[in-house]
C-alpha positions as CSV (number, residue, x, y, z in Angstrom):
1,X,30.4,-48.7,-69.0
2,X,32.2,-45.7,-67.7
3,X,29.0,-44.3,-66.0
4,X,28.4,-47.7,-64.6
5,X,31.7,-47.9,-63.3
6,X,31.0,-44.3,-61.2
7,X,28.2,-44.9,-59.8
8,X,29.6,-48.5,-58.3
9,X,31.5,-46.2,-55.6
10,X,28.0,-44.7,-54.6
11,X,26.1,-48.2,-54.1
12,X,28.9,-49.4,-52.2
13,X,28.8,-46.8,-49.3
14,X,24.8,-47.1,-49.4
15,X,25.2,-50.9,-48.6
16,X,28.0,-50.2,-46.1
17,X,26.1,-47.2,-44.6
18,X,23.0,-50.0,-44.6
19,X,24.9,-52.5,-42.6
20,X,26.1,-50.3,-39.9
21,X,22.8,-49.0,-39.2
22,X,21.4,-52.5,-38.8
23,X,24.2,-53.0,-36.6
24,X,23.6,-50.2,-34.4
25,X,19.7,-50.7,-34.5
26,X,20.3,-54.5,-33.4
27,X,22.5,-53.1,-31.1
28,X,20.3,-50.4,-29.1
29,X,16.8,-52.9,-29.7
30,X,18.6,-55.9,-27.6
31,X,20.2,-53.5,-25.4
32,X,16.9,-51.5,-24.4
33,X,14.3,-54.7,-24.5
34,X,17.3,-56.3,-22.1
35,X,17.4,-53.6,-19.7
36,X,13.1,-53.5,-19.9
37,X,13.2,-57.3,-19.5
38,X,15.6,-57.4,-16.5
39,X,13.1,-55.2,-14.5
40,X,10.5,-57.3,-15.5
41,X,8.3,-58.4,-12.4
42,X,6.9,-62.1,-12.9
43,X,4.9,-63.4,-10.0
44,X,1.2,-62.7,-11.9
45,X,-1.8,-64.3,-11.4
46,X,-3.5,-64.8,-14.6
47,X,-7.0,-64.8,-15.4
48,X,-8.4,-68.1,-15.9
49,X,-11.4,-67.2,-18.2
50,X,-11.5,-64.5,-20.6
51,X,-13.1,-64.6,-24.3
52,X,-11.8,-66.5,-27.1
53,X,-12.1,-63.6,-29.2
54,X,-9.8,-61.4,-26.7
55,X,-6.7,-59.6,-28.6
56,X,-5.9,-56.4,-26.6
57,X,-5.1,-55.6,-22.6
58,X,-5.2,-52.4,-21.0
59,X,-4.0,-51.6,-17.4
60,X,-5.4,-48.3,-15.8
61,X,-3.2,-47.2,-13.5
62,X,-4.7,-43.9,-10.8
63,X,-3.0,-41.4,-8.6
64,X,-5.8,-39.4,-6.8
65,X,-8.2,-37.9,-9.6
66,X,-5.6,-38.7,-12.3
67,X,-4.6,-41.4,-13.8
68,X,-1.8,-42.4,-16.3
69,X,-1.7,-41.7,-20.0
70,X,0.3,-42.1,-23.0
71,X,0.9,-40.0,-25.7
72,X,1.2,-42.2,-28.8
73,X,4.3,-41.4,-31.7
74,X,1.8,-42.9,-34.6
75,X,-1.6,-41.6,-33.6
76,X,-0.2,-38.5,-31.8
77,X,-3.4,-38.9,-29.5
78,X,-3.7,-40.6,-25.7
79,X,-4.8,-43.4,-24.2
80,X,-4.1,-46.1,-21.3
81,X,-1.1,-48.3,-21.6
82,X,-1.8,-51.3,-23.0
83,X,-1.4,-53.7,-26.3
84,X,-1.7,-56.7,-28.2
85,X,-1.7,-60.2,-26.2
86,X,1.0,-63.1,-27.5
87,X,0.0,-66.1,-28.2
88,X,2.2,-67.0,-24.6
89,X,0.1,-64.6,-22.4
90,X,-3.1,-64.2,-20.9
91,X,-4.8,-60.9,-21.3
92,X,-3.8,-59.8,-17.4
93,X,-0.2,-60.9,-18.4
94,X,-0.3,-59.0,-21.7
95,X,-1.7,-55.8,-19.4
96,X,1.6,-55.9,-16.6
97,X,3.7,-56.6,-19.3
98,X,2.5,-53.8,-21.4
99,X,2.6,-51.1,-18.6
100,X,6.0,-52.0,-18.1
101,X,7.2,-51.4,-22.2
102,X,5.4,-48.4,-22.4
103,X,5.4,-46.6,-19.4
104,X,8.6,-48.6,-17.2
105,X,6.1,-48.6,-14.3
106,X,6.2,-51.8,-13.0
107,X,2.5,-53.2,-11.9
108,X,0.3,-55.7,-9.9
109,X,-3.0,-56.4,-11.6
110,X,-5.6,-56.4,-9.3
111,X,-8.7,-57.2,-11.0
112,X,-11.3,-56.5,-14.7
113,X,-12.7,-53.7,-14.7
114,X,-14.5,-54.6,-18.1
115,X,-13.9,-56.2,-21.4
116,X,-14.7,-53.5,-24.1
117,X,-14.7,-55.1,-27.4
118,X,-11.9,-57.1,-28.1
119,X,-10.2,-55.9,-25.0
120,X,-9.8,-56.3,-21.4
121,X,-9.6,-53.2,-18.7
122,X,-7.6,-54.1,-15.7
123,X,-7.1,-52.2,-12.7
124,X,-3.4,-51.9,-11.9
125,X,-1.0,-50.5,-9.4
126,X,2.3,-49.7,-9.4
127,X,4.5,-51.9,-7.3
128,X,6.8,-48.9,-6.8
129,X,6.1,-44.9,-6.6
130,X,5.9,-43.6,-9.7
131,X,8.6,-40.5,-10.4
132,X,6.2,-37.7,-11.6
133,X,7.7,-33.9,-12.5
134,X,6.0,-32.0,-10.3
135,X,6.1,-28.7,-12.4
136,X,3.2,-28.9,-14.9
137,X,3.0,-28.5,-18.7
138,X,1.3,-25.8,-20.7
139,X,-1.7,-27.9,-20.6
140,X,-1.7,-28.3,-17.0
141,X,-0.7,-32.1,-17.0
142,X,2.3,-33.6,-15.2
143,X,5.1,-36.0,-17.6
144,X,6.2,-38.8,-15.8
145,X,9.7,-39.9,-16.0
146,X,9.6,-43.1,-18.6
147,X,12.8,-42.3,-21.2
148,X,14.2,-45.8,-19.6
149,X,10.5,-48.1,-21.1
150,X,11.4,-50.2,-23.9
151,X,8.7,-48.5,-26.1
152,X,10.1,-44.9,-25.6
153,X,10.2,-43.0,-28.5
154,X,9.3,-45.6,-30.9
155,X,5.3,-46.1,-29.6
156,X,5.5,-43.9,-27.0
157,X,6.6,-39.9,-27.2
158,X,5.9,-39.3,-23.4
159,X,3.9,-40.5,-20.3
160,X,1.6,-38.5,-18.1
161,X,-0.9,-38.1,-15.2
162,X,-3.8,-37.0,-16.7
163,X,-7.4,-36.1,-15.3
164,X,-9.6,-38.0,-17.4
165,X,-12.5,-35.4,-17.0
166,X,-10.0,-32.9,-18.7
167,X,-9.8,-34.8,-21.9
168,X,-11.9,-34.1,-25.5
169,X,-13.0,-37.4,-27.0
170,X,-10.6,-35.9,-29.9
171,X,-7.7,-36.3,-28.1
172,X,-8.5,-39.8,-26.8
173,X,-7.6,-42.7,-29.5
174,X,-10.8,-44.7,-28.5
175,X,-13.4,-41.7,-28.1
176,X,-16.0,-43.8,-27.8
177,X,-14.4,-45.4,-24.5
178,X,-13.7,-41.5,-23.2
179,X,-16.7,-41.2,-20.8
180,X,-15.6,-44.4,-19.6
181,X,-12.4,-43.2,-18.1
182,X,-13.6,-42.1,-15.1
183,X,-15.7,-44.4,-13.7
184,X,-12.4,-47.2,-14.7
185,X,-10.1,-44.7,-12.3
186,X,-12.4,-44.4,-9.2
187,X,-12.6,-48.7,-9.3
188,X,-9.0,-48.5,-9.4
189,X,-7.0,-48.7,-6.5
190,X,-4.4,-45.7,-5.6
191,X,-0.6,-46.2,-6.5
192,X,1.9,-43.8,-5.1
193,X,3.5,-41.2,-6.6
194,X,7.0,-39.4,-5.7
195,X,7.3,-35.5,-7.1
196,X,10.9,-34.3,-8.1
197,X,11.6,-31.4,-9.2
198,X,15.9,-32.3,-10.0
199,X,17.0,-35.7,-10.4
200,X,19.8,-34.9,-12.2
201,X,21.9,-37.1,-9.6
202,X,20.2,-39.6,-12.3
203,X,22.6,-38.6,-15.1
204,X,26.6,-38.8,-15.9
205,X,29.1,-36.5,-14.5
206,X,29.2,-34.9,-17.5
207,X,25.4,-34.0,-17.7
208,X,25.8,-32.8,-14.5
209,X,28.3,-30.0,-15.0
210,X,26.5,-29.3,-18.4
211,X,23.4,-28.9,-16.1
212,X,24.6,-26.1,-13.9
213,X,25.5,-24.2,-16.9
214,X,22.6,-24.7,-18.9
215,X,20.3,-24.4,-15.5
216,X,22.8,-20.4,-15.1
217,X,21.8,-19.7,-18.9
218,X,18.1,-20.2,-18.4
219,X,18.2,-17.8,-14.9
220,X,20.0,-15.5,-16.8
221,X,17.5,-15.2,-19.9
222,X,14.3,-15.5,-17.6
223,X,15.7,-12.3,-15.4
224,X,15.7,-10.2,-18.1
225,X,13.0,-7.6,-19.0
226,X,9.9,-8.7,-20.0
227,X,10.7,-6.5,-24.0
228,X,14.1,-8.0,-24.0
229,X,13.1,-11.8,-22.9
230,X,10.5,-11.7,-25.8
231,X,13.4,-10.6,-28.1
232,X,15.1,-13.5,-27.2
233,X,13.1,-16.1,-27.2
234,X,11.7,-14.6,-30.9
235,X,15.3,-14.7,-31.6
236,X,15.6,-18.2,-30.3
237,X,12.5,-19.3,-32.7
238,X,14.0,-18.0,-35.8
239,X,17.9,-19.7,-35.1
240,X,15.9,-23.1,-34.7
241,X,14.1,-23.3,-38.1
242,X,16.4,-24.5,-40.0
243,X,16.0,-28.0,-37.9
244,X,12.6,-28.1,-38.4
245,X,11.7,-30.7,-40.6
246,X,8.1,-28.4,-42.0
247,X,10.7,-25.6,-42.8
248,X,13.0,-28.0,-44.9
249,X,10.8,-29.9,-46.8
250,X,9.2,-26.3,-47.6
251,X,13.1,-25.1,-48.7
252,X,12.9,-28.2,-50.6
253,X,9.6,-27.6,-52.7
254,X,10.9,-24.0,-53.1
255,X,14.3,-25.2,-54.9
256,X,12.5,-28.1,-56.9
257,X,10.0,-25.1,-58.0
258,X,12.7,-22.6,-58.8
259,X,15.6,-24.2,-59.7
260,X,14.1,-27.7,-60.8
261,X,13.8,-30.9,-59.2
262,X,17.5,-32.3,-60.2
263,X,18.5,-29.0,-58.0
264,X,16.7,-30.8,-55.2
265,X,17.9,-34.0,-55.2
266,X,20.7,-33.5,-53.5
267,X,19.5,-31.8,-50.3
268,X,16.3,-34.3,-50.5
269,X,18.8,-37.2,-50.0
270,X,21.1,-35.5,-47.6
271,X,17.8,-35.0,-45.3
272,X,17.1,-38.4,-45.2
273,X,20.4,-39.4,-44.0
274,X,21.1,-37.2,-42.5
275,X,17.5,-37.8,-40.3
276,X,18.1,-41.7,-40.2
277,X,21.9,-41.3,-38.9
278,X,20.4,-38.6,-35.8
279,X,17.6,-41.2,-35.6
280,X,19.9,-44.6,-35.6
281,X,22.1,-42.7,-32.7
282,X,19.4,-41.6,-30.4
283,X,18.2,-45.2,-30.3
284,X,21.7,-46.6,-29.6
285,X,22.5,-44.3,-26.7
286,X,19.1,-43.7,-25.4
287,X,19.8,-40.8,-23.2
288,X,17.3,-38.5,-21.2
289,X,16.7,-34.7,-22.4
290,X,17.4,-32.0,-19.8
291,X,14.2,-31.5,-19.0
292,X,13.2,-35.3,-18.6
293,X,16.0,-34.2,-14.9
294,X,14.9,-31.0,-14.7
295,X,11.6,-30.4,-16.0
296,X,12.0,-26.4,-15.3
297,X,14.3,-26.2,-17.9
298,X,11.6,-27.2,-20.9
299,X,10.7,-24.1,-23.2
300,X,10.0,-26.1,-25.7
301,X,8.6,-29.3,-27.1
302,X,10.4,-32.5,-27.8
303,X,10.4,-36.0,-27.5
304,X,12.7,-39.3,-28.0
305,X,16.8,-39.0,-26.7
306,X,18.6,-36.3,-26.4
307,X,21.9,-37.7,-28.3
308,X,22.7,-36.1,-30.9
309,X,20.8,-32.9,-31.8
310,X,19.0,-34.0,-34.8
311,X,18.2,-30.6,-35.4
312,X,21.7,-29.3,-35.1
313,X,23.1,-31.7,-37.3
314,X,19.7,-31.5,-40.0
315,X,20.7,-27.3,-40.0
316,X,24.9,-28.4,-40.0
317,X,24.1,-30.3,-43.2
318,X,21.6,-28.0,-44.9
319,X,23.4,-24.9,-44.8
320,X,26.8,-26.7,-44.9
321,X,25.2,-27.9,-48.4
322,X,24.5,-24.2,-49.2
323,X,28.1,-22.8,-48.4
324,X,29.2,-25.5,-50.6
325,X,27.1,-24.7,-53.8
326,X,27.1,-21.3,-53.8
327,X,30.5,-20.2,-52.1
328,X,33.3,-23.1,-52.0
329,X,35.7,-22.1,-54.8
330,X,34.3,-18.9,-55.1
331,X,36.3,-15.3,-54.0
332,X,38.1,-15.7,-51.1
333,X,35.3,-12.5,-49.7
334,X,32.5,-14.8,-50.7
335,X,33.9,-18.5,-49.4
336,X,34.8,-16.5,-46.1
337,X,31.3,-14.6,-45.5
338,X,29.6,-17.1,-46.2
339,X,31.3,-19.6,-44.0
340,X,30.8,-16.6,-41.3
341,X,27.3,-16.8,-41.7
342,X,26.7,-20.6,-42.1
343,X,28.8,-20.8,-38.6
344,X,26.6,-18.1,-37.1
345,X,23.4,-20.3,-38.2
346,X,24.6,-23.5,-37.2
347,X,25.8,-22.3,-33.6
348,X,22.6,-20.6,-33.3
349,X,20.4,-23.3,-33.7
350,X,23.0,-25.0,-31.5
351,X,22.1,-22.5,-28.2
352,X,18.4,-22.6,-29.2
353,X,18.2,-26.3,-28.6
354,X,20.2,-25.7,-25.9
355,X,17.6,-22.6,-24.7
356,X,14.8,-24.7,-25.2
357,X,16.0,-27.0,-22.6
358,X,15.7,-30.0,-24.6
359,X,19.6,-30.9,-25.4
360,X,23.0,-30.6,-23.6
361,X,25.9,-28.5,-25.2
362,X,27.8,-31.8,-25.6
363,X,24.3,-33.1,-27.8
364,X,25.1,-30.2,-30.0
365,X,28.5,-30.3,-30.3
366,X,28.6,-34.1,-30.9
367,X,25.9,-33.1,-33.7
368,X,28.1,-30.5,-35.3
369,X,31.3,-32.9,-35.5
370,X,29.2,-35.3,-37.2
371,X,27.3,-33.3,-39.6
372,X,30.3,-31.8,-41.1
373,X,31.4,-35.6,-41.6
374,X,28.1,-36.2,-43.5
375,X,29.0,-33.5,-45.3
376,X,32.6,-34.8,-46.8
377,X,30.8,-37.7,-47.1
378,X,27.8,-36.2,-49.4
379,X,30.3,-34.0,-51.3
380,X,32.0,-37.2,-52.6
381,X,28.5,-39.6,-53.1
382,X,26.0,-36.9,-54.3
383,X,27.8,-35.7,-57.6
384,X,25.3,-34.2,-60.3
385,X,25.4,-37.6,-62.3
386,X,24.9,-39.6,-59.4
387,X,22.0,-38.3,-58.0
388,X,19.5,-38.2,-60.6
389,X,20.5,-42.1,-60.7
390,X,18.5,-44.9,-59.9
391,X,21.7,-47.0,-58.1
392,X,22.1,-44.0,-55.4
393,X,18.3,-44.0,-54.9
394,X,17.9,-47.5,-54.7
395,X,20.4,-47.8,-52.1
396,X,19.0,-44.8,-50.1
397,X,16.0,-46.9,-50.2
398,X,17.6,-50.0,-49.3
399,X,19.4,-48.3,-46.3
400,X,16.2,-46.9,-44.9
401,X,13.7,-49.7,-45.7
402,X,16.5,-51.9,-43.2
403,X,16.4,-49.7,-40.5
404,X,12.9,-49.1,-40.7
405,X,12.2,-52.8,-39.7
406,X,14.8,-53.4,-37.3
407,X,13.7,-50.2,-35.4
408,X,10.6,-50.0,-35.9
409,X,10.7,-46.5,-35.9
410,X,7.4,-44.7,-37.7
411,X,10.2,-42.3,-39.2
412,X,12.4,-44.6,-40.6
413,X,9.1,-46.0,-42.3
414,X,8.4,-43.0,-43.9
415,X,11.7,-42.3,-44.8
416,X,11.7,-45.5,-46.6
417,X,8.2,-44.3,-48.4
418,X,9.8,-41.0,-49.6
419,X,13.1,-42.7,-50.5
420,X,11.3,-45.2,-52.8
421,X,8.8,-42.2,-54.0
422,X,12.0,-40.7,-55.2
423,X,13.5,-43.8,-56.9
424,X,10.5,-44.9,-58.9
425,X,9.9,-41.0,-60.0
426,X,13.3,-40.3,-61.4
427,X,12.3,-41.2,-64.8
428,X,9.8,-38.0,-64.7
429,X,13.4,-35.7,-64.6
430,X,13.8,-33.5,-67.6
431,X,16.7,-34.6,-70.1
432,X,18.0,-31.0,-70.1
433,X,18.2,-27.8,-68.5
434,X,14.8,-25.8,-68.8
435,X,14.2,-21.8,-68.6
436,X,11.1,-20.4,-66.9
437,X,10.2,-17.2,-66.6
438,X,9.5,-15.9,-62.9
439,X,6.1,-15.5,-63.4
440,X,5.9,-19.3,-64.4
441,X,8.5,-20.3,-62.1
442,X,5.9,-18.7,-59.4
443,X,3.0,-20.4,-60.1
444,X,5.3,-23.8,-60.6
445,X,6.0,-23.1,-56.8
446,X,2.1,-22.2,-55.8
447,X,0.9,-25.2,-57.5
448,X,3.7,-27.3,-56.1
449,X,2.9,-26.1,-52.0
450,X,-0.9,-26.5,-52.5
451,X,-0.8,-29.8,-54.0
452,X,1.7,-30.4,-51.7
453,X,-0.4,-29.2,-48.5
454,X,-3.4,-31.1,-50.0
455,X,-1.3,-34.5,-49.9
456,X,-0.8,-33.4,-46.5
457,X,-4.3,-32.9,-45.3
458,X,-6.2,-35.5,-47.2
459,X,-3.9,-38.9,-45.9
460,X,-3.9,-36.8,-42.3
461,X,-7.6,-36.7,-42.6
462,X,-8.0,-40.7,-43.4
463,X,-5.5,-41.5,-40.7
464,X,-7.4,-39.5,-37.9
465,X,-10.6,-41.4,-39.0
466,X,-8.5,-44.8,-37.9
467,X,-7.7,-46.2,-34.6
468,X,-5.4,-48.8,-35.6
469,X,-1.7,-48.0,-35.5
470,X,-0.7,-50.1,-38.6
471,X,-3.7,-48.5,-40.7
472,X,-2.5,-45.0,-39.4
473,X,1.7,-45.5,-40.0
474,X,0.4,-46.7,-43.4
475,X,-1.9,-43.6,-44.2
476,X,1.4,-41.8,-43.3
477,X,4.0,-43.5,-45.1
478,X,1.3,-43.5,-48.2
479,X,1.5,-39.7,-48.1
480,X,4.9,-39.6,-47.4
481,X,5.1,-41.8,-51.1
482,X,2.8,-39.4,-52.3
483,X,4.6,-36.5,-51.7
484,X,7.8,-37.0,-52.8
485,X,6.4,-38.3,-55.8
486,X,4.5,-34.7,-56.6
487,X,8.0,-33.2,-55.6
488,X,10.0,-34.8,-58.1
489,X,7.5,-36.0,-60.9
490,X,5.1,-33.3,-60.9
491,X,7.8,-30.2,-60.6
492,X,9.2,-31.9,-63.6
493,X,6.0,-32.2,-65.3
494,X,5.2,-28.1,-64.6
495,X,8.8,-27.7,-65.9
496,X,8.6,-29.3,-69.3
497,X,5.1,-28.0,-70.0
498,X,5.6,-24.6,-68.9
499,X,8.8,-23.8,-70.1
500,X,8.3,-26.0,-73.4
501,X,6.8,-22.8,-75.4
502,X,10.5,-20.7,-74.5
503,X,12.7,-23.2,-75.9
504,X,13.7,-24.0,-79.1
């Protein structure tokens, strides 16, 4: 009864924590769809005829030899805006609006270009010049400024003009429909297109001072010497991994592996908050990066709102975690260094984002202030009873399973997955404290990271083989399950039948 009685404390906050986010993701959903539908253009004319078996539109939309593109969140490959048609719409209706969600380029359709399957091409063209950066990315493509579509950053990671006769068919998600491209974009009338290189006139007073010292940092690194600028930016590379989510679920299957998967729980669940609160935030504010103003401040890849630094506030909550275990309550020599150095990671990842052109200072900051308010948070919810308990688990679960369908967010789906991998694999955790020796507890870690990277591979593989964004989200989220599961069941299973011979 006594047990029962802690852990009501823990299930409490979950369902509190799972209200507010459903709050703030009803919040930021009407607020963006309402500023996407008061742009809305909706003098069309619709087709009359068009196949009873149509489901999809697509508006191709051309600038010169180039034509515009979306890079896809789910599929992570391109293709031409365009979606599903409601029941309300005819397929030339479905196309305008479509353009407009995914792209905020508001359109004309002119005429069909063709019906391909269960589709229907249009041409398009924008009723207003398209803003396009006029510096070009590594791969020689120009992003067009769309952080203000309603589908940004949960369909949609960026926008672009794109010569068609410079794509593979691997990085098309219709290959088949690839040589096809062309020929749609030369039937396609021309819509105009205004460069920028600085429309930071675009953002708040306070972005704009931040600008002018983030635009002085980046002169400053770029005029140094060619030896000391590769310093930097290597420098730069190693302060930002700690917000990488590859480097922490890796710091996560090390600790399952060495110190045992109740060892892991903790951080595991302090991720996924801490990666649905960044996410929940970004939605509800919905601010541009630097580089979405200023695109010759990008040096590094990104996508989604700027507000907060998810990775500042993932590395504020990791290490904080750390300093916490290992020095809180320790010597006053220990507690003190080690706060030194878990300051001197957290700022540094804090200036690389900031380097990398793809936050503001006040991003970072903001992300600090409220990853060291997870933290008192997670110090008082993730004791070592509670955690290895279903209640805390199931709430986790319950809290990310909300968000994921009022968002709609593919990573608050797969947060759900591993939440619920988690809760249904608890039962797997050993009763008591087991002893390895290090040459077990290293092939407990090899055999965790390759069955790990072959969970990885395998549901990547079946998702690539699939052009339908439900069927791909699921092979994700499946692997997602999947994984945690291995993490916390198998580790335990390694555990007890490695270390069952040493124990008595």
């Amino acid at each position: 009864m006594i047990r029962q009685c802690g852990l009501f404390p823990s299930a409490f906050i979950m369902l509190a924590l799972s209200v507010f986010t459903s709050l703030f993701a009803v919040h930021s959903r009407h607020a963006h769809a309402g500023e996407a539908n008061s742009q809305r253009v909706v003098s069309v004319k619709p087709h009359d005829e068009q196949p009873a078996n149509l489901v999809g539109a697509a508006c191709v939309i051309r600038h010169g030899k180039q034509m515009v593109m979306t890079s896809e969140v789910i599929t992570r490959k391109f293709s031409i805006p365009g979606g599903y048609i409601d029941n309300q719409d005819t397929a030339s209706e479905a196309a305008r609006r479509e353009a407009l969600e995914e792209t905020g380029i508001h359109v004309e359709v002119v005429k069909l270009l063709q019906y391909r399957d269960r589709a229907a091409i249009f041409a398009c063209v924008a009723t207003q010049p398209i803003l396009v950066a006029e510096q070009k990315e590594s791969a020689q493509r120009q992003q067009i400024a769309s952080w203000h579509a309603a589908d940004f950053s949960r369909e949609v990671k960026a926008v672009y003009l794109i010569s068609p006769l410079s794509l593979v068919s691997a990085e098309y998600r219709y290959p088949e429909d690839t040589a096809l491209l062309y020929q749609w974009m030369m039937e396609t009338p021309e819509s105009e297109v205004v460069f920028f290189t600085d429309i930071s006139d675009r953002a708040s007073v306070l972005h704009q001072a931040e600008l002018v010292v983030i635009t002085a940092f980046k002169n400053w690194g770029n005029a140094l010497p060619d030896a000391a600028k590769s310093v930097l930016d290597s420098l730069m590379w190693l302060l930002n991994l700690s917000g990488e989510y590859w480097f922490v679920f890796l710091l996560i299957a090390v600790i399952a592996s060495v110190a045992g998967p109740g060892t892991m729980l903790p951080l595991l669940a302090a991720t996924v908050i801490t990666i649905l609160v960044s996410t929940c935030l970004k939605q509800v504010f919905y601010l541009p990066r630097p580089f979405y103003l200023v695109p010759g401040l990008q040096n590094g890849d990104a996508y989604g709102f700027s507000f907060p630094s998810g990775h500042t506030l993932l590395a504020t909550v990791i290490w904080g975690m750390f300093w916490i275990k290992l020095c809180a309550g320790k010597s006053r020599l220990r507690a003190g260094s080690g706060l030194l150095a878990v300051a001197v990671l957290i700022l540094g990842q804090a200036l690389a984002r900031v380097w990398f052109g793809v936050h503001f200072i006040s991003d970072t900051v903001a992300a600090i202030v409220i990853g060291i308010l997870l933290l008192i948070l997670f110090t008082r919810l993730f004791t070592p009873t509670a955690i290895r308990g279903k209640a805390i688990w199931l709430g986790i679960a319950v809290l990310t399973g909300v968000a994921a369908g009022l968002t709609l967010l593919p990573a608050h789906t797969y947060l759900f997955a591993i939440s619920l991998g988690v809760f249904l694999s608890l039962d797997a955790l050993p009763k008591e404290s087991l002893t390895l020796s290090v040459p077990r507890h290293i092939v407990v870690a090899l055999v965790l990271l390759a069955g790990s990277g072959a969970i990885v591979y395998s549901f990547a593989v079946m998702a690539n083989a699939s052009t339908v964004s439900l069927i791909i989200l699921g092979m994700h989220a499946a692997g997602a399950f999947l994984l945690a599961v291995w993490l916390v069941a198998g580790s335990s299973l390694m555990l007890k039948l490695l270390a069952a011979p040493e124990t008595a």
